[in-house]
C-alpha positions, 0 to 999 in steps of 0.5 A: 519579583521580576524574575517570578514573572519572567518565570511565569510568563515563560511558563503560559508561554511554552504552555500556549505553544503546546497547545497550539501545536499538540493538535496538528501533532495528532493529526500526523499521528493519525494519518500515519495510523490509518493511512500512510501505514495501511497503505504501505502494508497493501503494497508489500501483499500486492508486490509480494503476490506478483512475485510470486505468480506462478503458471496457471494461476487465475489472475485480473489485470487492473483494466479488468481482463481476466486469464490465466498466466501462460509465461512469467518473465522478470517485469512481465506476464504472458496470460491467456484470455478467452475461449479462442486462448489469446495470449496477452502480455501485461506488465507484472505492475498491472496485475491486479488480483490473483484469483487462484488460491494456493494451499501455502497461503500465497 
């Protein structure tokens, strides 16, 4: 008789700790999913289309400038901005968007 509720006892046991740590199991789950996931896709675009900048491409640094790259270095971009063809050179981190489309869907 005492082993038959040792044995229930263990059972409403391991059942309350199920329960209690199924919710935040889910939590993590759906962080993963929507968040950390998504996340991780952006950055492997993101670096994938600053490696592959290429003269003449139209491009937006993440303060807003906007021009046309002149030079591409290892870590860095020449652009040249503006209607008196200024050249800016900006970090390939800092390069924003890409606004030139390319053909091979770059």
């Amino acid at each position: 008789m005492n082993a038959t509720i040792f044995a229930e006892a263990a059972a409403n046991s391991t059942t309350q700790m199920l329960v209690t740590f199924l919710p935040l199991a889910l939590i993590f789950v759906f962080f993963y999913l929507f968040i950390l996931r998504p996340q991780r896709n952006q950055e492997k675009r993101d670096k994938q289309m600053r490696e592959n900048l290429e003269i003449g491409d139209e491009v937006v640094t993440n303060g807003g400038i906007v021009g046309i790259v002149f030079q591409v270095k290892e870590d860095t971009v020449v652009i040249e901005t503006g209607s008196d063809r200024s050249k800016i050179r900006v970090m390939k981190w800092a390069i924003a968007k890409r606004l030139t489309e390319h053909e091979d869907g770059k």
